[in-house]
N, C-alpha and C positions, 0 to 999 in steps of 0.2 A: 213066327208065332201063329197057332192055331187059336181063331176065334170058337170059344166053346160057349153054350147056352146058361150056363153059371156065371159067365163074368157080367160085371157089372157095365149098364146101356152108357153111363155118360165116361167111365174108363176107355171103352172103346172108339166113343167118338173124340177124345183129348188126346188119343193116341191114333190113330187113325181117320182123321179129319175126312175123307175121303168114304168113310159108311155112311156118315150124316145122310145121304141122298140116298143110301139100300134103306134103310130104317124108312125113310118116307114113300118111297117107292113099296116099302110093304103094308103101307098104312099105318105108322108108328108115327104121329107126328109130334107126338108131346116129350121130345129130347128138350124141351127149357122148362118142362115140369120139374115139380121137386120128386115125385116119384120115380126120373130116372136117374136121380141120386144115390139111391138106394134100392132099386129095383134091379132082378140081375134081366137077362136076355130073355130067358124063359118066363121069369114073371111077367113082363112088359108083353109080350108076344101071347099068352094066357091071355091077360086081361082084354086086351085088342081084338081077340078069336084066329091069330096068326099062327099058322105053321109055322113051328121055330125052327125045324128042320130046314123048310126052303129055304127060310132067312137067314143061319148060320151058313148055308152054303154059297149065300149071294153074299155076304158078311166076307167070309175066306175068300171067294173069288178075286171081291173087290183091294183085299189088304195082298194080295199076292201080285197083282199087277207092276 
């Protein structure tokens, strides 16, 4: 499965327990906010001023090991 910048922040961490620490390592640290209920990758990565690109690729990196 390819992590893409659309899917939704806490889908990915319930399915890939193992990003929880890229997302904080990018400085994403509000995965127990209610906005990454409903936020996808890209929004969250916006609002924080993160490059979503580097982060989807530490994202994939980490789900491929």
């Amino acid at each position: 499965m390819q992590i893409t910048k659309d899917m939704s922040i806490i889908e990915i961490v319930q399915k890939f327990p193992q990003t929880a620490d890229i997302f904080l390592k990018h400085g994403m640290g509000c995965l127990g906010c209610a906005a990454a209920r409903f936020e996808n990758i890209e929004q969250g990565a916006s609002a924080h001023g993160i490059d979503v690109t580097a982060l989807i690729n530490d994202l994939n990196k980490a789900v491929a090991k």
